[in-house]
Wavefront OBJ file of the C-alpha trace (Angstrom):
o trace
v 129.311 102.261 115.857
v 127.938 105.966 116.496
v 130.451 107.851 118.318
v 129.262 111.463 118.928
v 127.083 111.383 116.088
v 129.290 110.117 113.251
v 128.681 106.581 112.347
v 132.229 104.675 112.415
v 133.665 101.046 111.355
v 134.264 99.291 114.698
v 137.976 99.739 114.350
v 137.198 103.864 113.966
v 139.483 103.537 110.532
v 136.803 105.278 108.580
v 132.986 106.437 108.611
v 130.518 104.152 107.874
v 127.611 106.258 107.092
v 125.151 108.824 108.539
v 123.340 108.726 111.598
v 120.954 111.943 110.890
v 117.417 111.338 111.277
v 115.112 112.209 107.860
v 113.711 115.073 110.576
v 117.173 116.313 110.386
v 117.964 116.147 107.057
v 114.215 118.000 106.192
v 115.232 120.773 108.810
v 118.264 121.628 107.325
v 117.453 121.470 103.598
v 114.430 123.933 104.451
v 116.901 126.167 107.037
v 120.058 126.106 104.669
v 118.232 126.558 101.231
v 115.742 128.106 99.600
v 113.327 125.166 99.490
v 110.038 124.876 101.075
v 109.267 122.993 103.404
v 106.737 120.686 101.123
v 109.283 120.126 98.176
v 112.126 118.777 101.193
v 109.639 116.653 102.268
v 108.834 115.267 98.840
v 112.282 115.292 98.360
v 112.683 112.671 101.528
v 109.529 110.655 100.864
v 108.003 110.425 96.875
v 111.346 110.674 95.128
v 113.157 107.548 96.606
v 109.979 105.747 96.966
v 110.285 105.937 92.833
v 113.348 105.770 92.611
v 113.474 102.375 94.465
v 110.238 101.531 92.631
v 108.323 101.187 96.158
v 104.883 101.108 94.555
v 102.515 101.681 97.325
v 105.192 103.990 99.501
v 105.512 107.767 99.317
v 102.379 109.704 99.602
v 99.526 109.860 101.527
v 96.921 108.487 98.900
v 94.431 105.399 99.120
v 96.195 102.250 98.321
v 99.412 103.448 99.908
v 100.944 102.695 103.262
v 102.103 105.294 104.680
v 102.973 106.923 108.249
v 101.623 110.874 108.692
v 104.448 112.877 111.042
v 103.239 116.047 112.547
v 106.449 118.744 112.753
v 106.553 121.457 115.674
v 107.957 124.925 114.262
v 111.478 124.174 113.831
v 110.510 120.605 111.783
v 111.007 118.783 114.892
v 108.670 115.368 115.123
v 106.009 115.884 117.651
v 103.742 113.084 116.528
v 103.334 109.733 114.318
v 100.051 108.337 113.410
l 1 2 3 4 5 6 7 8 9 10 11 12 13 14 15 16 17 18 19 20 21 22 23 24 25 26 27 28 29 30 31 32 33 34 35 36 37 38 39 40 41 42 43 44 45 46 47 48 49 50 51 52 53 54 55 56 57 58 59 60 61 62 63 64 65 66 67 68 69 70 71 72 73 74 75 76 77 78 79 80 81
């Protein structure tokens, strides 16, 4: 259940998770730290992609399936190919 942005158990006794975007959680590592924009993007897309051993996921290389998301100026998505 997402009430106003906070993911709940049905019975609202305790959170169940998050409901921010990987958009979101790029923008705010790059607005709230001192790392670019590139390294929070590796951050959300070749480091798990290893870490869950996802072989043909996380970069934009041949041989790898992958999305390409275009950002506006405040790392909002504006396009998916």
């Amino acid at each position: 259940m997402n009430l106003a942005g906070v993911a709940k158990l049905l019975d609202k006794s305790a959170f169940a998770g998050s409901v921010a975007t990987a958009d979101r959680l790029v923008r705010t590592v790059v607005k709230e730290t001192d790392v670019s924009l590139c390294d929070a993007v590796k951050m959300m897309t070749v480091n798990p992609a290893k870490l869950l051993n996802f072989r043909e996921k996380g970069k934009l290389a041949e041989g790898f399936d992958a999305d390409i998301l275009f950002f506006d100026e405040n790392i909002n998505v504006k396009k998916i190919l």
